[in-house]
N, C-alpha and C positions, 0 to 999 in steps of 0.2 A: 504494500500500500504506500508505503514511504516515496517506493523511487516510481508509484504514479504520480503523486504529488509533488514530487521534484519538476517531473516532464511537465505538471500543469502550472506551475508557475513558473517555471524560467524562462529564463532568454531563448526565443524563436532563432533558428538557423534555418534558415533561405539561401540555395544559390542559384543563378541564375544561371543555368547549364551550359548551353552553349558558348557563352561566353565567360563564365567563370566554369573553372575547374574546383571538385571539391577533392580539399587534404584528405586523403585517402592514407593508412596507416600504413608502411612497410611490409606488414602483415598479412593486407589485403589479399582476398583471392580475386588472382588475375593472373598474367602470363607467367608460365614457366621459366624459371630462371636455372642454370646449370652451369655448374665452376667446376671444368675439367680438375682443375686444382686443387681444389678438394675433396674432389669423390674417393671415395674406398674401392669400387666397385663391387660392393656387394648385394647392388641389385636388388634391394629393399623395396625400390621406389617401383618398380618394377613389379614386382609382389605385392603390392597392395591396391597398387591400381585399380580398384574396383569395376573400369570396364576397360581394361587392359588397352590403355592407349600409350603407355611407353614402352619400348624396346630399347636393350643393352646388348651388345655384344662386347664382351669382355675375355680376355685371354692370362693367364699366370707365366708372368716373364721369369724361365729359366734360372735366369745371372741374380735377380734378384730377388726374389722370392717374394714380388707383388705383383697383387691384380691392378691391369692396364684396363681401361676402357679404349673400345676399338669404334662403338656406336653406340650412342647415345639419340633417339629417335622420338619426339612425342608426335603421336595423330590427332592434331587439333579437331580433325573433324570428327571425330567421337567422344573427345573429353567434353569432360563439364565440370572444371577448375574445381576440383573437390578442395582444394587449398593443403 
């Protein structure tokens, strides 16, 4: 009840779309972001994808004894920005 009563008396936020953008948090879900740099590859992301729009191809380099990522692939046209 509280934080209805917060929304009914506070400050109104209006933006006017098209020409204003709204501050949208870092957090936000929206485009897929991927840091070759810091991936592990273990394909997590991969595995949970609820309707399997990312593929990984990943190999274990010999000399070193880590997983390289070789493909990293999302199908935009079947996600739906689960975040």
């Amino acid at each position: 009840m509280g934080v209805t009563l917060q929304h009914l008396v506070g400050r109104k936020v209006t933006v006017r779309y098209p020409e204003e953008r709204p501050n949208l948090s870092p957090r936000a879900r929206g485009r897929h972001i991927f840091h070759l740099d810091l991936c592990i590859g273990c394909t997590l992301c991969e595995r949970v994808c609820p309707v399997d729009a990312i593929a990984m191809e990943t190999h274990k380099n010999e000399e070193t004894r880590q997983i390289e990522v070789d493909r990293f692939a999302v199908d935009l046209g079947v996600c739906y920005f689960c975040g």
